[in-house]
C-alpha positions in Angstrom: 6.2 -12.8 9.4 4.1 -15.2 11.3 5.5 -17.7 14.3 2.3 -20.4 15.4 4.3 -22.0 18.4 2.7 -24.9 20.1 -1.3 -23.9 20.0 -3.7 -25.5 21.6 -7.7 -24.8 22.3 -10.4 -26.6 23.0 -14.2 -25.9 22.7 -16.9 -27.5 24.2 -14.6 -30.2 25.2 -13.0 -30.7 21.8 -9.5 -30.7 20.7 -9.2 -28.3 17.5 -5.5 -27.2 17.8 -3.3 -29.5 19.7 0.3 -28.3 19.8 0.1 -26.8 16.6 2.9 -25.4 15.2 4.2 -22.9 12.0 6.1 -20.4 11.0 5.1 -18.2 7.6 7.7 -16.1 5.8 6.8 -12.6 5.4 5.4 -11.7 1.9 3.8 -14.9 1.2 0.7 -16.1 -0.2 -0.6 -19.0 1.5 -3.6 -21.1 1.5 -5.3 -22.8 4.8 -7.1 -25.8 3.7 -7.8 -28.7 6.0 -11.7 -30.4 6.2 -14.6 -28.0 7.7 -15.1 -27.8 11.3 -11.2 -28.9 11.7 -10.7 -25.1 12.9 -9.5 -22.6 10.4 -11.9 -20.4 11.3 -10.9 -20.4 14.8 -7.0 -20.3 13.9 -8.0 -17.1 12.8 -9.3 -15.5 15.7 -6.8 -16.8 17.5 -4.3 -14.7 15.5 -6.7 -11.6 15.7 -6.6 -11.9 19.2 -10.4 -12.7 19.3 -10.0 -16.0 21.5 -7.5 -17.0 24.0 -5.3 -19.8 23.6 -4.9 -23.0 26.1 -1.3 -22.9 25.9 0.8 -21.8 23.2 1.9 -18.2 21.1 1.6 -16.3 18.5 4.4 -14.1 17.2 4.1 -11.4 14.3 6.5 -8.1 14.4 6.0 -5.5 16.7 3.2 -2.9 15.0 2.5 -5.2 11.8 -1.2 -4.9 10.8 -3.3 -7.1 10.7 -6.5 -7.1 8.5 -9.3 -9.1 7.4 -13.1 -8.9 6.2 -15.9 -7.4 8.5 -18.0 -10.4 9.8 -21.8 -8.2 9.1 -21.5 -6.1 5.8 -21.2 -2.5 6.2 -24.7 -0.7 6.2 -25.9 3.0 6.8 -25.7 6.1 4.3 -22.2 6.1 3.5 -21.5 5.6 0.5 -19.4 2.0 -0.9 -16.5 4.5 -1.9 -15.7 6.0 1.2 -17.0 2.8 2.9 -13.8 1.2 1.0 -11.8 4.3 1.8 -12.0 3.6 5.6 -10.6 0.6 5.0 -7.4 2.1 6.0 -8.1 3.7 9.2 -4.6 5.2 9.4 -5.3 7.5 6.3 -8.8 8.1 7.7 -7.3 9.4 10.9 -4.6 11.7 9.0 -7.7 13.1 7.0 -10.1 13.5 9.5 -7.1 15.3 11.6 -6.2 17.6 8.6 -10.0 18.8 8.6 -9.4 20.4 12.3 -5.6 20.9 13.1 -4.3 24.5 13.2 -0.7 24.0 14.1 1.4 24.5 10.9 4.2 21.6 12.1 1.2 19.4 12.3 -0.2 20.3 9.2 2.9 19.8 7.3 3.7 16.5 9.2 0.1 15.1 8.0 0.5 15.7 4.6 3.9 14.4 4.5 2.6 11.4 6.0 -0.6 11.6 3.3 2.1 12.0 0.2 4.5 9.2 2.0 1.3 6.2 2.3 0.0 8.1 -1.1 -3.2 9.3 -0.1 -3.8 11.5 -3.0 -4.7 8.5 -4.8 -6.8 6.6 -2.5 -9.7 7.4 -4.0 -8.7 6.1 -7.9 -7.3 2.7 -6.0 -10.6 2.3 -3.7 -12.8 2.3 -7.0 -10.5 0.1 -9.0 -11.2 -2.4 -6.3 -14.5 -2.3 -6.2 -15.2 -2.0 -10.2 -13.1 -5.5 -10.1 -15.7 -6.6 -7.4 -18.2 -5.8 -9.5 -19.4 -2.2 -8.9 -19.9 0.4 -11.7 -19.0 3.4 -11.1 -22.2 4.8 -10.9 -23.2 2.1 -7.9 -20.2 3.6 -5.8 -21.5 6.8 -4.8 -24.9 4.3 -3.8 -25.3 3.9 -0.2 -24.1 0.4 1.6 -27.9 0.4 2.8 -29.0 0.0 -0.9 -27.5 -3.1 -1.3 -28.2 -6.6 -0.7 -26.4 -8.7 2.1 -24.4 -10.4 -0.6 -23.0 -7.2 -2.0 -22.5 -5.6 1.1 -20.3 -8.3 1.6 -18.4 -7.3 -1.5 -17.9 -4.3 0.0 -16.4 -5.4 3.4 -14.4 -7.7 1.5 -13.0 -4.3 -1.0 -11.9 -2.5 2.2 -10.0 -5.1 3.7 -8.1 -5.6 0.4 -7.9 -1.7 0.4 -6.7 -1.5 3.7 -3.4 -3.4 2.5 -2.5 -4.3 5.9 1.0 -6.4 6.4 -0.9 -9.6 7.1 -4.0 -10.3 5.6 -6.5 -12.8 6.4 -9.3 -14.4 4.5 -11.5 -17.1 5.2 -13.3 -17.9 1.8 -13.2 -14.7 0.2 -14.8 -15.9 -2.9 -18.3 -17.1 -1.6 -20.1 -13.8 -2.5 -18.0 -13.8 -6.1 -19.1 -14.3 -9.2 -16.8 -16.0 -11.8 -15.4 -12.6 -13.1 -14.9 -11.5 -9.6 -12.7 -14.2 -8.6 -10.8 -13.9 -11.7 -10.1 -10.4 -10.6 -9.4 -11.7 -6.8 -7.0 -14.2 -8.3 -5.0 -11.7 -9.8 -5.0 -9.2 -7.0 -3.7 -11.3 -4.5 -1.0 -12.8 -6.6 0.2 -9.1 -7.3 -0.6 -8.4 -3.0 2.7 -7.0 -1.6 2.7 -8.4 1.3 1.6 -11.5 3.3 -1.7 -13.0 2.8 -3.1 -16.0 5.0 -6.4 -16.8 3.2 -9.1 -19.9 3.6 -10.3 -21.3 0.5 -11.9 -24.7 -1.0 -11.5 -23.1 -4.5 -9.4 -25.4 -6.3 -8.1 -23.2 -9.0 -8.1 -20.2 -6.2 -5.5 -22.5 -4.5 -3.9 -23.0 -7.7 -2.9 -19.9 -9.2 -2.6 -17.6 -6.4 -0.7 -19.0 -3.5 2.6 -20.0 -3.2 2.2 -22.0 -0.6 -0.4 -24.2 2.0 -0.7 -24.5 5.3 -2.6 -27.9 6.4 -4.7 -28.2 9.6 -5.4 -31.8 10.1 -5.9 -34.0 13.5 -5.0 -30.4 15.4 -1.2 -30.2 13.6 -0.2 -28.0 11.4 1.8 -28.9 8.1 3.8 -26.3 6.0 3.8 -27.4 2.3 5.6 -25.7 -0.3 4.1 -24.8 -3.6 0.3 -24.5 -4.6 -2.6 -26.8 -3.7 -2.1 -29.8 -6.9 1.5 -29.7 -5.4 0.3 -30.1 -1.6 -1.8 -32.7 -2.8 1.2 -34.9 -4.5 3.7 -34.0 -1.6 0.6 -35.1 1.2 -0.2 -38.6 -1.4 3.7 -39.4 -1.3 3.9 -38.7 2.2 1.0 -40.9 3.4 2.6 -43.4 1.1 5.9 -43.5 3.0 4.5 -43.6 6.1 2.6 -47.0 5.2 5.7 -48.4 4.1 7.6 -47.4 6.8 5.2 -48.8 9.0 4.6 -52.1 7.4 8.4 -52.4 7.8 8.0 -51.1 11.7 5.5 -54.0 11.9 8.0 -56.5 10.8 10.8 -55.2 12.6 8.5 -55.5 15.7 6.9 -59.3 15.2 11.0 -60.2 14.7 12.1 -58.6 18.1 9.0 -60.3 19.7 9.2 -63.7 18.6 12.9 -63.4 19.3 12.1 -62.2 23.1 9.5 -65.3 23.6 11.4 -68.1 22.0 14.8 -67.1 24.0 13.8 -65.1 27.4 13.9 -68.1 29.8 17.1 -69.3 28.2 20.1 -68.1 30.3 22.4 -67.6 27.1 20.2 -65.6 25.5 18.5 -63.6 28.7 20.4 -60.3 28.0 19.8 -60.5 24.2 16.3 -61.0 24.8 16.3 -57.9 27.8 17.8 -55.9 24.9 15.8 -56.6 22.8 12.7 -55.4 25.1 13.9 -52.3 26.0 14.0 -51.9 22.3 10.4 -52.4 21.8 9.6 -50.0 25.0 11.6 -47.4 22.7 10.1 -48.0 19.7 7.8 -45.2 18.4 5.0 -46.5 16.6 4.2 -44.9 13.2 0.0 -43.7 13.3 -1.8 -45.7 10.5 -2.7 -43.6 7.4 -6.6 -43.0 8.5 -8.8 -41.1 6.0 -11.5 -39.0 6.7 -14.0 -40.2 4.3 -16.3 -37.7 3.2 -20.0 -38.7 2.8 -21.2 -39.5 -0.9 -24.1 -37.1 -2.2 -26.6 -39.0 -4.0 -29.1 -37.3 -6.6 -31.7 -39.5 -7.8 -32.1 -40.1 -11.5 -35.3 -39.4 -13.5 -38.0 -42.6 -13.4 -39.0 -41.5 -17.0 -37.0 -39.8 -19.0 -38.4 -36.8 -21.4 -37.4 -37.4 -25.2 -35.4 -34.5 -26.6 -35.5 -31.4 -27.1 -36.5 -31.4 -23.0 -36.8 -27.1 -23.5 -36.9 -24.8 -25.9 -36.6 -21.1 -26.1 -38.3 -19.1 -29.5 -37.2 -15.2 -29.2 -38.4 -15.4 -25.1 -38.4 -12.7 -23.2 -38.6 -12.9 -19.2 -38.4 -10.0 -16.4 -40.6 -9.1 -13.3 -43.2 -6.7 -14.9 -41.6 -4.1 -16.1 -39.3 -4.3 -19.1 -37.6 -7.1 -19.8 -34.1 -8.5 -17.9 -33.2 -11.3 -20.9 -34.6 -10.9 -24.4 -34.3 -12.5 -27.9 -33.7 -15.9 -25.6 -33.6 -18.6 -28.6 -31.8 -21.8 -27.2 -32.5 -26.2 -26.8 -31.7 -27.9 -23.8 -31.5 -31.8 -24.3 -32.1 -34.0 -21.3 -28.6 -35.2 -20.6 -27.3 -31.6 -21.4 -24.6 -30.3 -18.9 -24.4 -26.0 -19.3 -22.8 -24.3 -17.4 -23.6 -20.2 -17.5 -21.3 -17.1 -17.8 -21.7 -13.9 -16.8 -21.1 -11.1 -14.1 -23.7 -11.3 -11.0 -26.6 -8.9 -12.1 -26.9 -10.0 -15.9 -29.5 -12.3 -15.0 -28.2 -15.4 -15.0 -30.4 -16.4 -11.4 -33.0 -14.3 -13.0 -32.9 -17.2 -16.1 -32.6 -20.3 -13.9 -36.3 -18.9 -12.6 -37.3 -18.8 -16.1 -36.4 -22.4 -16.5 -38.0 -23.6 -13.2 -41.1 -21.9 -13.4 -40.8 -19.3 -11.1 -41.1 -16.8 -13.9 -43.1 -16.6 -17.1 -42.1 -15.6 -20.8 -43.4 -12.6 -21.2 -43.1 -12.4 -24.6 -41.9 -15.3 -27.2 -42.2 -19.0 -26.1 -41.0 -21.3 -24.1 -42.1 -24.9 -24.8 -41.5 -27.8 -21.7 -43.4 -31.2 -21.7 -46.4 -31.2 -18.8 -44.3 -34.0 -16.7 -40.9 -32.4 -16.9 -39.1 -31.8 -13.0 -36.9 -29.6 -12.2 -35.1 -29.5 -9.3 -33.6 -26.2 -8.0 -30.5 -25.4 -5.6 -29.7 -22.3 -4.1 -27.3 -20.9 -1.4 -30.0 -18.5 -0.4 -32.1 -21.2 0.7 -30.0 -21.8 3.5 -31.4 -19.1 5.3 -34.8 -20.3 4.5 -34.6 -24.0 6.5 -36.8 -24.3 9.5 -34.9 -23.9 12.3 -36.5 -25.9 14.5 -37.0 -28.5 12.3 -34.7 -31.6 11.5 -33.4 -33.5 8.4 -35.8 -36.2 10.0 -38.4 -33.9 9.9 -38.0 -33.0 6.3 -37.9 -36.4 5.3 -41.0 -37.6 7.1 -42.9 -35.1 4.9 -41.1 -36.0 1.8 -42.3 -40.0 2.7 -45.2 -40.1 4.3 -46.3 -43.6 4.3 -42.5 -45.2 5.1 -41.3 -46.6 8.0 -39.0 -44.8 10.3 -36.6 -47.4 9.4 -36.6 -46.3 5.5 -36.8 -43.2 5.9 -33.3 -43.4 8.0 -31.7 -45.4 5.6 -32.2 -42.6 2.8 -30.9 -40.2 5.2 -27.9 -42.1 5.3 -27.7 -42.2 1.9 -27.2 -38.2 1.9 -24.1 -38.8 4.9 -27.1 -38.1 8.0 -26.0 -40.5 10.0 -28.3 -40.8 13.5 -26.8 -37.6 15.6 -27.2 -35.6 12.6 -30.7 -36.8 11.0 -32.0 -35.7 14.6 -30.4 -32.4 14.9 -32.2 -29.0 14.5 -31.1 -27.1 11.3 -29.9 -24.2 13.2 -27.2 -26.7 14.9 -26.2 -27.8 11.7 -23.0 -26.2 9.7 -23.3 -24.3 6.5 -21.9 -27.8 4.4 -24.5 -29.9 6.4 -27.3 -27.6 5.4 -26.2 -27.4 1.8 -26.2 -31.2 2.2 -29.6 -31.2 3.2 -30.8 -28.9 0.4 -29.0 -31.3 -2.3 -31.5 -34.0 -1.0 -34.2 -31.9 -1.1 -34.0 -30.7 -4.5 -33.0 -34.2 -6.1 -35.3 -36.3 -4.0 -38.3 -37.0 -6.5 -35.4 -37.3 -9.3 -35.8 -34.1 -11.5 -35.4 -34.1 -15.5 -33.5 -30.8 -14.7 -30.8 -29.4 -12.0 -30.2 -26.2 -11.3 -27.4 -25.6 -9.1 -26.9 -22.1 -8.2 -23.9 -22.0 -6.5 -23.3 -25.4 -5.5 -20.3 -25.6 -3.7 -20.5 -22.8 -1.3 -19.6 -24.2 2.4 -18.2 -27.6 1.2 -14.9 -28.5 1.3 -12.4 -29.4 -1.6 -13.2 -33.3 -0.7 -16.9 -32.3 -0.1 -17.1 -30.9 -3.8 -15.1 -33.5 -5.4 -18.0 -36.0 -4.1 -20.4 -33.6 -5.5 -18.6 -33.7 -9.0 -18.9 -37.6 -8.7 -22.6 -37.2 -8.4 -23.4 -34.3 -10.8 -21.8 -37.1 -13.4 -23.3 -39.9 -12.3 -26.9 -38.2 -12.4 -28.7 -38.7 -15.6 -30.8 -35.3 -16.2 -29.8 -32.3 -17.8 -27.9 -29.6 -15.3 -27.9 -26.3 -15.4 -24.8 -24.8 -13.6 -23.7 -21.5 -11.9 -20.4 -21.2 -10.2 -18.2 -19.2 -9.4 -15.6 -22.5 -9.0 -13.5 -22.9 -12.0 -12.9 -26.5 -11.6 -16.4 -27.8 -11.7 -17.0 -26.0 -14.3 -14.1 -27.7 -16.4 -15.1 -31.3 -14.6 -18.9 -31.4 -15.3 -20.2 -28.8 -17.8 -20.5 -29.7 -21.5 -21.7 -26.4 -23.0 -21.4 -22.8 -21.8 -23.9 -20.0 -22.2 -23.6 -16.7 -21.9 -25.7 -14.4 -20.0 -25.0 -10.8 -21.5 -26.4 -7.6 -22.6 -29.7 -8.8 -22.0 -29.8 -11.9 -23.1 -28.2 -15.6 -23.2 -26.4 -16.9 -26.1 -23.9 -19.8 -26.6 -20.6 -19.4 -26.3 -18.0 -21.3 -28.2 -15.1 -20.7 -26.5 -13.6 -22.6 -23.3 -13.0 -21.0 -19.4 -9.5 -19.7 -20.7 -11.0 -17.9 -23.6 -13.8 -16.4 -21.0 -10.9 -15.5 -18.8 -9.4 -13.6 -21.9 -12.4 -12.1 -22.6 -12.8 -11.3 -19.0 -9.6 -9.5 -18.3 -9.7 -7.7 -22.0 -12.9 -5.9 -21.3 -11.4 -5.0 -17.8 -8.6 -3.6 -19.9 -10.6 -1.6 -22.4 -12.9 -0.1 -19.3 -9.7 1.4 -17.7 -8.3 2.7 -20.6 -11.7 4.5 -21.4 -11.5 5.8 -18.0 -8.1 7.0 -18.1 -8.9 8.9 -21.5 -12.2 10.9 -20.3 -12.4 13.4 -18.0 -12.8 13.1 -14.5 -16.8 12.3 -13.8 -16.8 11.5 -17.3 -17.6 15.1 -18.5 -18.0 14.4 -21.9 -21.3 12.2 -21.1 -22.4 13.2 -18.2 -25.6 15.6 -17.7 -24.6 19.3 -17.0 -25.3 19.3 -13.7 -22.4 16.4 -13.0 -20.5 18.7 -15.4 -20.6 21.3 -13.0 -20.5 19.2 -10.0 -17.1 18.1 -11.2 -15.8 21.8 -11.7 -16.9 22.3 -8.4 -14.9 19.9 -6.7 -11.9 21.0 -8.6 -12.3 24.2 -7.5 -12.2 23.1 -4.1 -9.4 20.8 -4.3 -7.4 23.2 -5.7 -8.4 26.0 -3.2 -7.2 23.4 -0.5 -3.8 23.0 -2.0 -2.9 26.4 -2.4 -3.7 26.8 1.6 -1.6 23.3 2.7 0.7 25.4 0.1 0.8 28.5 1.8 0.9 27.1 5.2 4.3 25.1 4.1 5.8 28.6 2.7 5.4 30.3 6.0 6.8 27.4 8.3 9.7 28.1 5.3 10.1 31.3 5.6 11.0 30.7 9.5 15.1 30.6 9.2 15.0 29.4 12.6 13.8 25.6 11.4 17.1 24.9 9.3 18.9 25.6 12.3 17.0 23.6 14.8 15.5 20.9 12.4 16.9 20.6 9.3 15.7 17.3 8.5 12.3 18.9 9.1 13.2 21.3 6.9 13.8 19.0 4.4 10.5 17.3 4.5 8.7 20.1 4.4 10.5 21.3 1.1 9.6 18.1 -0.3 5.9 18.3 0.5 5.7 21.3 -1.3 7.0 20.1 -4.3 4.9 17.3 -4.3 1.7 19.9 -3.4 2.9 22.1 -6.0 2.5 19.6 -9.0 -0.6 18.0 -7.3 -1.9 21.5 -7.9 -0.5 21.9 -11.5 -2.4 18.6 -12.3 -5.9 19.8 -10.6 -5.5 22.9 -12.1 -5.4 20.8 -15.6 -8.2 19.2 -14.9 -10.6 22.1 -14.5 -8.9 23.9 -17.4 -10.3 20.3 -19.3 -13.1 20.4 -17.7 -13.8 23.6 -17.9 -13.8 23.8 -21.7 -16.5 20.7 -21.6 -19.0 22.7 -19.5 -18.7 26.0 -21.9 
């Protein structure tokens, strides 16, 4: 499907893709993973055709399509349905076309071309997508300007995965997911016809729905069979071999030499010796094994700890002034608690963790926290909200005052800010440097409590396997919300569930969410599929009529593609000068004619609702 042959680019000076080399079979799911800043991102745009490469090609089969996520979210007045439905601009084009042609050989070639990429049920697979993103249906007819930049992220994100384009590429499509969106993106792209190039530091992503990974390291790309625990074993065995094969390089090379000095200058042993240095000249050295280490994160403990319980909830009730978001909160968090929260984005689950900071007040019930307790709060939102002009240097000479610069350096190289980057602006710094920075910020004065909202946005798979270390080496209680499945499983304790206003414990594990998850999914379609369209049953008269309304209109559209078909038909004249023609056209029409049988179904349902 895809052929990388011998890539290279620079920028600024530096060496991201030297050589590189691939090829990826067609209909394929496979992950990119390699450290940040190593230059997935740019692989990508080399492939779109966004940047230019040194030297080098890319091949993919003539008119395959490629498709991948908007980089700004999709604003204006359209709506998030027809935002989605654009998605595949070749259907757009046939539509838009159909609205204004007049030739009836172009008609009929549009619709068969509509019936042949099944058109007719765009609309039904658009908002399928979306609910599993996270939209009601009732938020699809909202327009993209109603929504946050996170959701309208969603959105791009639904089109792309609409558009169903022969080679689809995604660079961390889960960083606006909640949990029950990336179970549903899991599942999608394992079930994706075609082939699917995606970046991703989601371990269980990696896990469950590629088949195989493609590692950029050092400017070389590596093709590994299998998903990411199995890239990981094949890499660990590799490295292994290589050491060994090196060691015994290393030998083989010492013998040759000490054999060359001790018998050089002796005449019965000159061309043994000569030999014997050519052989060295030939011999290809084998690269030591070097590791990228990956900076520590450090998150200072509590001086005093708080004796249990550290909170307590009594029937609380929390929201922003008007009625209440959670209610009937009764729960006990203990000071070395680890909890990890469930729950689609929207139930209130950040809405909680402000709640438990501080940020928000009971409004009813109680909440009971010792005077001295901490907490320390994360959030990817806060990003967005660092000085730009300022430096981690900066930050820390306002967090320590009275220090010398030489302390205050060595805590920043306790977080992994070295000199270059402890003096660089935060608007120079990458998205895992700036979460870095935050991590410090929050932990600094040693909280009782953590909340971690989103943690492990931007970081790497080594990045958040160092911040794993630290969440279980610190000795508060954490409060966690993530959309990553393994660190969940590695540091959370407890789980609590944020649903139908309000948060309650939940006994079972992340497979038994997942199950509960994909059941309710399950049950929502097969209500769907029972009521009628615009669920009539339900819905106020006027959507009653509404509905009618656009049956009416569908069906009056039908019976005019119908009788355009019938008098292109009618012409004998077409048999004899295009029968295959012919033949399509007789086709369309029978597809038309039971599209119209089914609308005209419908409004006989729906219909018999209204009256």
């Amino acid at each position: 499907m895809l052929t990388i042959r011998g890539l290279t680019y620079r920028i600024g000076g530096r060496l991201l893709l030297d050589g590189a080399s691939a090829g990826l079979p067609e209909g394929h799911r496979i992950g990119l993973v390699g450290r940040n800043g190593t230059g997935k991102s740019t692989l990508f745009k080399l492939i779109l055709g966004e940047l230019s490469s040194e030297a080098g090609a890319i091949d993919l089969p003539r008119n395959a399509r490629i498709g991948t996520v908007a980089q700004e979210a999709p604003g204006g007045e359209r709506s998030l349905l027809d935002t989605v439905l654009d998605g595949d601009a070749e259907r757009a084009a046939l539509v838009a076309e159909a609205a204004t042609a007049h030739d009836p050989h172009r008609i009929a070639e549009i619709q068969t071309r509509l019936a042949d990429i099944d058109a007719h049920s765009a609309p039904s697979r658009a908002a399928r997508i979306l609910v599993g993103l996270g939209f009601s249906e009732e938020r699809q007819s909202l327009p993209c300007s109603a929504l946050s930049g996170g959701w309208r992220m969603r959105v791009a994100l639904a089109a792309a995965l609409f558009g169903a384009p022969d080679l689809l590429l995604l660079d961390e499509p889960t960083n606006y997911l909640d949990l029950e969106g990336t179970i549903w993106l899991k599942g999608f792209i394992r079930a994706y016809p075609h082939t699917v190039l995606m970046i991703s530091h989601d371990r269980d992503l990696l896990n469950d729905a590629v088949e195989a990974i493609l590692h950029l390291d050092r400017g070389k790309l590596v093709y590994y069979a299998g998903n990411y625990d199995s890239f990981e074993r094949q890499r660990r065995e590799k490295q292994a071999l290589n050491v060994k094969l090196k060691k015994k390089q290393d030998e083989q090379r010492a013998h040759m030499e000490a054999f060359v000095e001790r018998f050089r200058y002796k005449a019965s042993k000159a061309r043994q010796a000569q030999s014997r240095l050519k052989a060295l000249a030939k011999l290809q050295p084998i690269a030591d094994v070097v590791e990228d280490r990956v900076a520590g994160f450090h998150f200072s403990n509590p001086e005093r700890p708080v004796a249990p319980p550290a909170v307590t909830w009594d029937k609380a009730s929390v929201g922003y002034g008007g009625p209440a978001i959670l209610r009937n909160i009764t729960l006990r968090l203990d000071p070395d608690d680890r909890i990890a929260l469930l729950g689609a984005n929207g139930n209130g689950k950040s809405t909680f963790a402000k709640l438990l900071s501080g940020k928000l007040a009971a409004s009813s019930g109680a909440m009971q926290r010792p005077p001295r307790l901490t907490v320390g709060y994360f959030a990817q939102h806060q990003l967005d909200e660092l000085d730009a002009t300022r430096t981690p240097y900066d930050y820390f000479c306002t967090l320590l005052p009275a220090a010398t610069q030489a302390q205050r350096r060595a805590r920043l190289g306790a977080y992994g800010f070295g000199a270059a980057l402890a003096d660089s602006r935060c608007d120079t710094l990458s998205g895992g440097e700036k979460a870095r920075l935050l991590f410090a910020l929050a932990t600094f004065h040693g909280p009782h409590v953590l909340i971690l909202d989103e943690p492990t946005n931007h970081l790497d798979v080594d990045s958040r396997e160092a911040l794993i270390l630290a969440i279980n080496d610190y000795e508060g209680a954490v409060i966690l919300i993530s959309h990553d499945r393994h660190i969940i499983e590695t540091c959370a304790d407890r789980l609590w569930l944020v649903h139908d206003g309000t948060v309650t414990p939940y006994d079972g594990d992340l497979d038994d969410y997942t199950d509960l998850v994909l059941g309710r999914a399950r049950s929502e379609r097969q209500t769907r599929s029972q009521a009628v369209p615009a669920r009539a049953g339900s819905a106020n008269a006027a959507a009653r009529r509404k509905n009618l309304s656009d049956l009416e209109t569908a069906i009056d559209t039908l019976k005019e593609k119908i009788a355009v078909l019938d008098r292109a038909l009618a012409d004998a004249t077409i048999y004899a000068e295009d029968p295959r023609k012919a033949a399509d056209f007789a086709r369309l029409r029978t597809r038309l004619a039971a599209e119209l049988d089914e609308r005209e179904t419908l409004w006989l349902e729906a219909h018999a609702v209204l009256i």
